[in-house]
C-alpha positions in Angstrom: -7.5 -7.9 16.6 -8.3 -11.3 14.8 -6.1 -10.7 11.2 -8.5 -10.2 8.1 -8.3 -11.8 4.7 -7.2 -8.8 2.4 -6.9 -9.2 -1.2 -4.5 -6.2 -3.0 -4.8 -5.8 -6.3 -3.7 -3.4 -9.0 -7.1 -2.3 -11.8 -6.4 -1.5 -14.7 -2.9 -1.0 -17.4 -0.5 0.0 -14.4 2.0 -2.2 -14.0 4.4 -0.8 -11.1 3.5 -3.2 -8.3 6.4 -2.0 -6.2 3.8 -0.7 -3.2 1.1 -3.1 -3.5 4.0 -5.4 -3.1 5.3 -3.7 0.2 1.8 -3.1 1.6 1.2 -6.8 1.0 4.2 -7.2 3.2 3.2 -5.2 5.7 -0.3 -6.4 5.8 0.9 -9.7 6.5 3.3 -8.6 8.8 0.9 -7.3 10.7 -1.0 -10.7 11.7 -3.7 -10.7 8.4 -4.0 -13.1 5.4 -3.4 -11.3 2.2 -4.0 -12.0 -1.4 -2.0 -10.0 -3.8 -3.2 -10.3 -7.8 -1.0 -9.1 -9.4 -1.2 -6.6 -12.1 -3.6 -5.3 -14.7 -6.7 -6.7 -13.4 -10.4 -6.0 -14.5 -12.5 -4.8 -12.3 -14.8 -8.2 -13.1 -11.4 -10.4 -12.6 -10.8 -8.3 -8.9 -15.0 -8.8 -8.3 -14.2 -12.2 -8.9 -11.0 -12.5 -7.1 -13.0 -11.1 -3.9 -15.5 -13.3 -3.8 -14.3 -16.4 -4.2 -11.2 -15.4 -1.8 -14.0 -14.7 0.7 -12.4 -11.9 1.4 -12.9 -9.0 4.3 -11.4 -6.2 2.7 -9.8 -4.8 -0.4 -7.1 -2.3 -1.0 -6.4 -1.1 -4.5 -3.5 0.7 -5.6 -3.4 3.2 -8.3 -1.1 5.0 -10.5 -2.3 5.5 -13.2 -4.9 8.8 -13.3 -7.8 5.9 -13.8 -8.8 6.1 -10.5 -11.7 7.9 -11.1 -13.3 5.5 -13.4 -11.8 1.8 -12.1 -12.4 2.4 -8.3 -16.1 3.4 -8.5 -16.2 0.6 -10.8 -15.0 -2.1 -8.6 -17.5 -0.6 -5.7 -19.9 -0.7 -7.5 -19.2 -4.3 -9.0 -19.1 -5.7 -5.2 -22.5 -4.0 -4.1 -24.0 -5.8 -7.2 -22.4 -8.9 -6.2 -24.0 -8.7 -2.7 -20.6 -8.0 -1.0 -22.2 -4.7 0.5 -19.7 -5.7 3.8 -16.5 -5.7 2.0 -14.4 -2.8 3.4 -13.0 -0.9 0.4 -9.5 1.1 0.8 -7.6 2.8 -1.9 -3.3 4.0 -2.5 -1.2 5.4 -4.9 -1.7 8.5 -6.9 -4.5 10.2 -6.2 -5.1 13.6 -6.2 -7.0 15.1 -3.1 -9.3 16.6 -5.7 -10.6 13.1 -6.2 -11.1 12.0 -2.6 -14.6 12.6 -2.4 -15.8 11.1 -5.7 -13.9 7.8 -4.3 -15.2 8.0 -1.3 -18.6 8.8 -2.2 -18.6 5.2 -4.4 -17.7 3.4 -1.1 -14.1 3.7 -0.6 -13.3 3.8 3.1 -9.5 5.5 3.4 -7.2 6.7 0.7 -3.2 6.2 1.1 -1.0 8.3 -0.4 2.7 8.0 -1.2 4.5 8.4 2.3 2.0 7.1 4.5 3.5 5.1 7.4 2.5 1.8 7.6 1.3 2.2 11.0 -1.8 4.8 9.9 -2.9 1.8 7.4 -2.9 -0.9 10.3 -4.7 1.7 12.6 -7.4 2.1 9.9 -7.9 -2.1 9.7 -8.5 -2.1 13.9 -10.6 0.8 13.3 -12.3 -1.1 10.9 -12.3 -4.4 13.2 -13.8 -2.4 16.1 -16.3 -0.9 14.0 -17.3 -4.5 12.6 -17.1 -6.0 16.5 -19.7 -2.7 17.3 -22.0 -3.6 14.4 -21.2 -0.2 13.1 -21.3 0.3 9.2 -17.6 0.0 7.3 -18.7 -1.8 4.3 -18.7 -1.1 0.2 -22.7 -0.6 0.3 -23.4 0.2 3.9 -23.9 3.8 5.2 -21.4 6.3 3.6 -21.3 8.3 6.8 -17.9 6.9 8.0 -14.4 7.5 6.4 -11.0 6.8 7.5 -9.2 10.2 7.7 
């Protein structure tokens, strides 16, 4: 698998960074080009951030209970933005409750505290081969597929 340029970022008033600092780490560990942020971004500054990073993918961490309203937000920010092929992936806090919302809005896997960091590079070669197939892994492209 080629690495992929992944920006991190952290939406909203949370500032503990602590595991969008190690999944940064891990990320690039793993052969891909990562962006971190940094904390208490907009979802217009992260929009932003994206674009001009030219950017594959995006993971966004969240602790702190605004998932509900930031994430969709983002999404929807890139689809306007014509960045329907950006792959979308989401960890921290967030309740299983409010899976479906999330992934609903475009969000592709959802990584809780204690994941491994294996299951997170598994889900980027799934999402590699699904890109090499021509099958659909993007923000605005079908909703059928989720990483679970």
């Amino acid at each position: 698998m080629k690495g992929m340029r992944i920006v991190i970022a952290k939406p909203g008033l949370d500032g503990h960074d602590r595991g969008a600092k190690v999944i940064t780490r891990i990320l690039r560990d793993a052969g891909h080009e990562v962006i971190y942020t940094g904390i208490r971004k907009t979802p217009d500054e992260i929009n932003r951030i994206v674009m001009d990073e030219d950017a594959d993918a995006l993971g966004l961490s969240s602790l702190s209970g605004a998932h509900q309203v930031l994430i969709p937000k983002i999404c929807q920010k890139l689809k306007d933005s014509g960045m329907n092929n950006i792959v979308v992936f989401a960890g921290g806090i967030i309740p299983e409750k409010d899976h479906n919302n999330l992934f609903n809005s475009g969000v592709r896997a959802i990584f809780g505290p204690g994941t491994y960091s294996h299951v997170i590079t598994d889900f980027l070669s799934e999402v590699d081969n699904r890109k090499n197939n021509a099958l659909p892994v993007g923000v605005g492209e079908d909703k059928g597929w989720r990483w679970i």
